[in-house]
C-alpha positions as CSV (number, residue, x, y, z in Angstrom):
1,X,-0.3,22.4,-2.1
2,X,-1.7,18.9,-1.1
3,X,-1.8,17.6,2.4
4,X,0.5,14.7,3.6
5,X,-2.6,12.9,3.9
6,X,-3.2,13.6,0.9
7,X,-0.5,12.6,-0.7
8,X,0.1,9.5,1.3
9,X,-3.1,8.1,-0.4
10,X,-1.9,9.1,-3.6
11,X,0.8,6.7,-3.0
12,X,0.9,3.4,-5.0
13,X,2.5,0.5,-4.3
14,X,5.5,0.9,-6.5
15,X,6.3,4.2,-5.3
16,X,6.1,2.9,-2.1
17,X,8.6,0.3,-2.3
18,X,11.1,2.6,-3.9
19,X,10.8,5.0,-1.4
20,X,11.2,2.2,1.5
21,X,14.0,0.9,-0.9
22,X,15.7,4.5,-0.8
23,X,15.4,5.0,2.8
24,X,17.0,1.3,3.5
25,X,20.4,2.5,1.5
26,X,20.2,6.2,1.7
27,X,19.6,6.0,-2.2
28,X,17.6,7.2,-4.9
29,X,17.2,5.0,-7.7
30,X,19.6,7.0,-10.0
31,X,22.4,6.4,-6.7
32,X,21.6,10.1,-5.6
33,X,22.3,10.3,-2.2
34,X,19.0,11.3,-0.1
35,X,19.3,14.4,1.8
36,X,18.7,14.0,6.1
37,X,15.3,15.6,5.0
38,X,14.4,13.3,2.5
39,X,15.5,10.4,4.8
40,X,12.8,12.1,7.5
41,X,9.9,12.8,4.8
42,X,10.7,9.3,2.9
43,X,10.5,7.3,6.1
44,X,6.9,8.8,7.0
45,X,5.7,8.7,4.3
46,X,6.4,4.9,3.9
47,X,5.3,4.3,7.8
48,X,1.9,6.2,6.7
49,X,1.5,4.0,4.2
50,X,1.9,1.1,5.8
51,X,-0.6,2.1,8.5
52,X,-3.3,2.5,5.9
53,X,-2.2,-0.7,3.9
54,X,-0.8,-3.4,6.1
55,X,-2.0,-5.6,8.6
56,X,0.8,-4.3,12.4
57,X,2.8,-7.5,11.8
58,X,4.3,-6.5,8.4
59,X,4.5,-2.5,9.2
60,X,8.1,-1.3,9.7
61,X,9.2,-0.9,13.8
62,X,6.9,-4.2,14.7
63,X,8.9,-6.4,17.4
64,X,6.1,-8.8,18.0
65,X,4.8,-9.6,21.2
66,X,7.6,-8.6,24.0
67,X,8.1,-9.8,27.4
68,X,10.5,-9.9,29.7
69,X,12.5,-13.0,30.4
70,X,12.7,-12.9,33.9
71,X,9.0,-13.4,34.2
72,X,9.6,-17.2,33.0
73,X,12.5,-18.0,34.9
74,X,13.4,-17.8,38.6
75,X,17.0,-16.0,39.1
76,X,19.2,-17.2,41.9
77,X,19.6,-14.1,44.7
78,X,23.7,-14.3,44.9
79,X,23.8,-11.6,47.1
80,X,22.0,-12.6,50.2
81,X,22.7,-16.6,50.7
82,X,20.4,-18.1,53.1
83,X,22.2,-19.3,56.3
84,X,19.6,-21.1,58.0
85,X,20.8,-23.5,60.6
86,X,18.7,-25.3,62.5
């Protein structure tokens, strides 16, 4: 038996996109359902592939640069109001 590596570069491009297609709507292309193992084994696969083939941006997961909002913007403290008198 071949290795998942293997395997994964036997993968072409069609086969790819029906197996991303299948694990998007839980589908084979006949309308079999896919099995929770097939969901697992189809979704690696297709995020092995798309290690080897595309560029981080267009893999599937990416979120793009993140940071968090607070950093940009000063929030009011509402807890502790200053009571300076002078």
């Amino acid at each position: 038996m071949s290795s998942f590596a293997h395997l994964i570069s036997n993968i072409t491009q069609d086969v790819y996109e029906s197996l991303k297609l299948a694990v998007e709507i839980g589908k084979w292309p006949d309308g079999r359902k896919l099995t929770q193992e097939q969901k697992e084994l189809s979704l690696q696969a297709v995020i092995a592939w798309e290690l080897k083939h595309l560029p981080e941006e267009e893999r599937t997961g990416y979120m793009g640069p993140q940071e968090c909002s607070s950093k940009s913007e000063s929030i009011p403290n509402i807890l502790f109001k200053s009571n300076s008198v002078h």
